[in-house]
C-alpha positions, -999 to +999 in steps of 0.1 A: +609-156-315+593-187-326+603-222-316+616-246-339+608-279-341+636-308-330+645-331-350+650-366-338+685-372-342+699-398-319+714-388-284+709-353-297+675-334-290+684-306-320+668-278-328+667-277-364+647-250-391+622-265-415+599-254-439+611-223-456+641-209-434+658-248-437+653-245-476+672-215-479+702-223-448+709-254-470+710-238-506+728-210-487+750-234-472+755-251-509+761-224-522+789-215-497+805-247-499+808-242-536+819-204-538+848-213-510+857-240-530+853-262-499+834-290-525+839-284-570+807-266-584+802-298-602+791-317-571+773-289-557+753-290-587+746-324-587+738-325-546+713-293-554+697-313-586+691-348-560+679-329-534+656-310-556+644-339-568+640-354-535+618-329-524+595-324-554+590-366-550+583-354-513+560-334-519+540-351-545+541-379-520+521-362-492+496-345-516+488-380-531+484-391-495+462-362-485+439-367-515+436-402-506+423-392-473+398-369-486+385-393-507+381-420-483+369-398-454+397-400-431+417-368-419+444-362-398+453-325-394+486-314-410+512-313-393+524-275-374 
């Protein structure tokens, strides 16, 4: 089984998924919250629409950064 990387969290050395298998525990979990009625599908909606948004700014974020690097010469490897 794979190791997952930890998360800083403070006074808490967590082992937490990312990449792919953390997108889909939180839209799972979302979507659980919302189909147990734990939170109204209204604010599911709108916590799904920010966090999409915050990742697509993410993500754009580092590519502008990596361009950046290849165009100036510098590279750091990505990160595993």
């Amino acid at each position: 089984m794979p190791s997952m990387p930890r998360l800083p969290l403070p006074g808490m050395p967590v082992a937490m998924p990312t990449g792919l298998p953390g997108r889909v525990l939180w839209w799972g979990g979302l979507a659980a919250l919302a189909a147990f009625d734990v939170v109204e599908w209204p604010v599911a909606v709108i916590v799904g629409a920010g966090s999409w948004v915050a990742e697509q700014y993410a993500k754009t974020a580092a590519q502008g950064e990596r361009t950046q690097q290849r165009q100036t010469g510098q590279h750091t490897p990505a990160p595993v």
